[in-house]
C-alpha positions, 0 to 999 in steps of 0.5 A, spaced: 534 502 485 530 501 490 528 505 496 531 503 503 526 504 509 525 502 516 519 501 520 518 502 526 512 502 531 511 502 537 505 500 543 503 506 545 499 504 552 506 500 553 513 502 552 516 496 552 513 493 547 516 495 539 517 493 533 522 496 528 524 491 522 529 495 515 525 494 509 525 496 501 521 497 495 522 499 488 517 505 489 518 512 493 512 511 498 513 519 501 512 520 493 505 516 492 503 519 499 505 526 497 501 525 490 495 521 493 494 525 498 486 528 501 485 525 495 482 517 498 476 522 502 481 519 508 484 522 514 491 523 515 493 518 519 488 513 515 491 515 508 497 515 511 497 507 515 493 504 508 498 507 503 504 504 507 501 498 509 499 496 501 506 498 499 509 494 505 504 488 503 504 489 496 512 488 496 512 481 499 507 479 495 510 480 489 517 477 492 512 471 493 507 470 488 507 464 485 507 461 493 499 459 494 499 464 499 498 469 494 497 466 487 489 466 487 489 473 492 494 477 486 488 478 480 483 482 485 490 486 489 491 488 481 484 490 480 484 494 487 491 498 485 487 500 478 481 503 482 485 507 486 491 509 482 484 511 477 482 514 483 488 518 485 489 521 479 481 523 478 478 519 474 472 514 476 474 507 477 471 502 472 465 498 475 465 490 472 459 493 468 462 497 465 468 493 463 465 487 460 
């Protein structure tokens, strides 16, 4: 089942001008925050803003990847999201050299 988010953000130089927008995904993005967290050598606020934006990201890519769009870019965000996971769970990523 997936999970229901909304999204809210707001100009901090300007009060007038926000954006909110509701949303889901098939992962516990508070979860994957909590279990990669202080571990990307990132600050709070860093992690935070990358771990959110992949997931937003990565949701309408999936939705949409036979489109043009997204059809070339879907081998490398894999590639990415392997390093990372392999990251976050202590391990070293594997460098091309090391794959082939």
């Amino acid at each position: 089942m997936p999970h229901q988010y909304r999204v809210q953000l707001k100009k901090l130089d300007d009060s007038a001008t926000q954006l909110q927008f509701d949303c889901q995904n098939h992962d516990d993005i508070f979860a994957i925050l909590a279990i990669s967290k202080g571990q990307l050598g990132l600050e709070e606020a860093e992690h935070q803003a990358l771990i959110v934006g992949l997931k937003l990201f990565s949701e309408v890519m999936m939705q949409h990847r036979k489109d043009e769009l997204f059809k070339e870019f879907l081998p490398h965000f894999k590639q990415f999201m392997g390093q990372l996971k392999r990251t976050v769970r202590g391990r070293e990523p594997v460098s091309e050299s090391q794959s082939e």
